[in-house]
C-alpha positions as CSV (number, residue, x, y, z in Angstrom):
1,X,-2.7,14.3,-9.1
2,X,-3.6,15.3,-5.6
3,X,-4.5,12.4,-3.1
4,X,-7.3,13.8,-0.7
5,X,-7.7,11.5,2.6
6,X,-9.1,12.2,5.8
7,X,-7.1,12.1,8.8
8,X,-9.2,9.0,10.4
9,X,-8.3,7.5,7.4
10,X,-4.5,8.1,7.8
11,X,-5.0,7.3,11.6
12,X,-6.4,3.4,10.0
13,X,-3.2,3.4,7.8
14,X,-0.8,4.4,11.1
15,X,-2.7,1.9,13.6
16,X,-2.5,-0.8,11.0
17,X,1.3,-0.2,10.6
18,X,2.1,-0.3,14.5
19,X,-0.2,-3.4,15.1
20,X,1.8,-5.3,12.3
21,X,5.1,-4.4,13.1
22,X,8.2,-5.7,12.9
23,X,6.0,-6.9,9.5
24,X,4.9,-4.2,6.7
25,X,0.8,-3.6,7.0
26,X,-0.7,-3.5,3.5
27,X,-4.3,-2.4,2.0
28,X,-6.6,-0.9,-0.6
29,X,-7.2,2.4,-1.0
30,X,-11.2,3.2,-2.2
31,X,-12.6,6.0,-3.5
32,X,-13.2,8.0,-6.4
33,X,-11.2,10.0,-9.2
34,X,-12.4,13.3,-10.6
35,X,-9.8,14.9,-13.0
36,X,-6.4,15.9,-11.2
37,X,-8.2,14.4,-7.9
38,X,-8.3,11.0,-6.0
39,X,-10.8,11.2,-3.0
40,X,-10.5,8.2,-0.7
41,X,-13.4,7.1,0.9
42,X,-12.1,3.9,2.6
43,X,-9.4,2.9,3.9
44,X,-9.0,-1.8,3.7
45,X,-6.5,-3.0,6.1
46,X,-5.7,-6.4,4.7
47,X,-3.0,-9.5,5.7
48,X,-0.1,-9.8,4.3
49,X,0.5,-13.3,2.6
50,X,3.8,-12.8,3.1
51,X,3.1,-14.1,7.1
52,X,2.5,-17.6,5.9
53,X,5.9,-18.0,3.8
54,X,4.8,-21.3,1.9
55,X,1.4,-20.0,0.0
56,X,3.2,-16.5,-0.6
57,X,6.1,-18.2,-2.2
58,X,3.8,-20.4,-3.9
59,X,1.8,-17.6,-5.8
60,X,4.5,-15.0,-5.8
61,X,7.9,-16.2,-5.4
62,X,10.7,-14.2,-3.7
63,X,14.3,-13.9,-5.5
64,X,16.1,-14.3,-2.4
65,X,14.0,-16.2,0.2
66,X,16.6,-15.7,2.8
67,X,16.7,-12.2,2.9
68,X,13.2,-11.4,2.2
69,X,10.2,-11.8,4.6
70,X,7.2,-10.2,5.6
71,X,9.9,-7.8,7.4
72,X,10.5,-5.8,3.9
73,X,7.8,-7.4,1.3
74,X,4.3,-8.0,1.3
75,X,2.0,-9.7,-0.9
76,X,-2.0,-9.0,-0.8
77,X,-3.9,-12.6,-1.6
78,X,-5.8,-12.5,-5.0
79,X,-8.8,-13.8,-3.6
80,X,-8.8,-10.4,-0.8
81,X,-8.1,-8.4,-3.9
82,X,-10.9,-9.5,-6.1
83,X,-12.7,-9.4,-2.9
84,X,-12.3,-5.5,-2.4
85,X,-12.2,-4.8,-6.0
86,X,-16.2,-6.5,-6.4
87,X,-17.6,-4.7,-3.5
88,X,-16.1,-1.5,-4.3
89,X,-17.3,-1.6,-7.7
90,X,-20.7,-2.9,-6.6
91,X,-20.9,0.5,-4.3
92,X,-19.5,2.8,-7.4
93,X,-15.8,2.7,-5.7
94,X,-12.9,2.7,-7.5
95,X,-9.5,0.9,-6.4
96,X,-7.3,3.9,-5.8
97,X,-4.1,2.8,-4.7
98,X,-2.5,0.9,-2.2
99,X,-0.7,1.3,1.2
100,X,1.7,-0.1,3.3
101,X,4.3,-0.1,5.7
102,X,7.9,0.2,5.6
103,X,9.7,-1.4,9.0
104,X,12.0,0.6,10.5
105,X,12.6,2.2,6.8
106,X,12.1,5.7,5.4
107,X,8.5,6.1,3.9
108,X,9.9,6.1,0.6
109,X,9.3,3.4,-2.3
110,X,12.3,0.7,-3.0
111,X,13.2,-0.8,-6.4
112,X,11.1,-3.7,-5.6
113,X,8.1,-1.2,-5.1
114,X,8.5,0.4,-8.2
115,X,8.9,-3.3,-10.0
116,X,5.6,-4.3,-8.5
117,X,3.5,-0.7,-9.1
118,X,1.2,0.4,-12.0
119,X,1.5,4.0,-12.9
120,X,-1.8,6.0,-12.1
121,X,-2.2,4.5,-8.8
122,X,-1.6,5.9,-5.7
123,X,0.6,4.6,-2.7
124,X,1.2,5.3,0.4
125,X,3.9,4.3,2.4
126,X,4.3,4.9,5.8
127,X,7.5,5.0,8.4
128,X,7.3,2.1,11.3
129,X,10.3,2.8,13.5
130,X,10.5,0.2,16.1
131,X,6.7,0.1,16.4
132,X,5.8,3.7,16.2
133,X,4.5,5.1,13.0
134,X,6.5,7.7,11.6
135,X,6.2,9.7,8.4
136,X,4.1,9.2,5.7
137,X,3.6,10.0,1.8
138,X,2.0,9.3,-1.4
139,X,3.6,8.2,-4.6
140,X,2.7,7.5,-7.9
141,X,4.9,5.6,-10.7
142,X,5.5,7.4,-13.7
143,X,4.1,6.3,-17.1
144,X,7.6,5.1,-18.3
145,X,8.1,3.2,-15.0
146,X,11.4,5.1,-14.5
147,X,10.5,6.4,-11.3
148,X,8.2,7.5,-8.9
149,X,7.3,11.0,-7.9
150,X,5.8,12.4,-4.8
151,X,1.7,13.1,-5.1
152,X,0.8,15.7,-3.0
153,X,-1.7,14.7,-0.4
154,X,-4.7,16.9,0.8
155,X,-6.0,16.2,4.7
């Protein structure tokens, strides 16, 4: 699959992940799929429900509160998800994929990530290093689950 995005759409994605820092930015990626292609069309910034620690854990809970925070997880509400996903599909949009930020991490997916993913769907993670965004890259989870693999992303 090839992810084509605009760059105002990756400049969204970058300003969302420097206005969030030292927390990881998440959203929705729109658009429409064509065979081997994903075109994004819009770019949601959304909150991260991780940022009020009592409803997250309440709806998603974290294994190890103490070490986990909005600093290195981030949870999109259901309600801002069914939100996105009536509009979009109200305007012929698909849900794409997802995005977010990885603090002062490599813009690379962790295990949790990879728990958390659905194969088919793209995400993009992008590099905050002490509040300026870094590198960023497109992944997709294989149909096993085993792994992701880089998805090559067309500007």
């Amino acid at each position: 699959m090839v992810l084509q995005i605009t760059q105002r759409q990756v400049e969204v994605i970058r300003r969302h992940g420097a206005k969030d820092y030292p927390s990881e930015c998440c959203g929705i990626l729109l658009g429409r799929a064509s065979g081997d292609r994903k075109e994004v069309t819009e770019v949601v910034p959304l909150e991260n429900l991780r940022r009020d620690p009592e409803r997250a854990q309440a709806l998603l809970p974290l294994e190890a509160p103490g070490s986990e925070s909005e600093r290195n997880r981030f949870l999109i509400d259901p309600k801002d998800q069914i939100r996105v996903e009536k509009e979009a599909r109200a305007r012929r949009l698909d849900v794409l994929g997802y995005y977010h930020s990885h603090p002062d991490h490599p813009a690379r997916p962790s295990s949790y990530d990879r728990d958390h993913a659905w194969p088919w769907y793209s995400y993009v993670i992008i590099s905050v290093e002490r509040g300026e965004p870094k590198e960023l890259n497109s992944w997709v989870l294989s149909d096993d689950r085993s792994k992701f693999d880089v998805e090559r992303m067309e500007l």
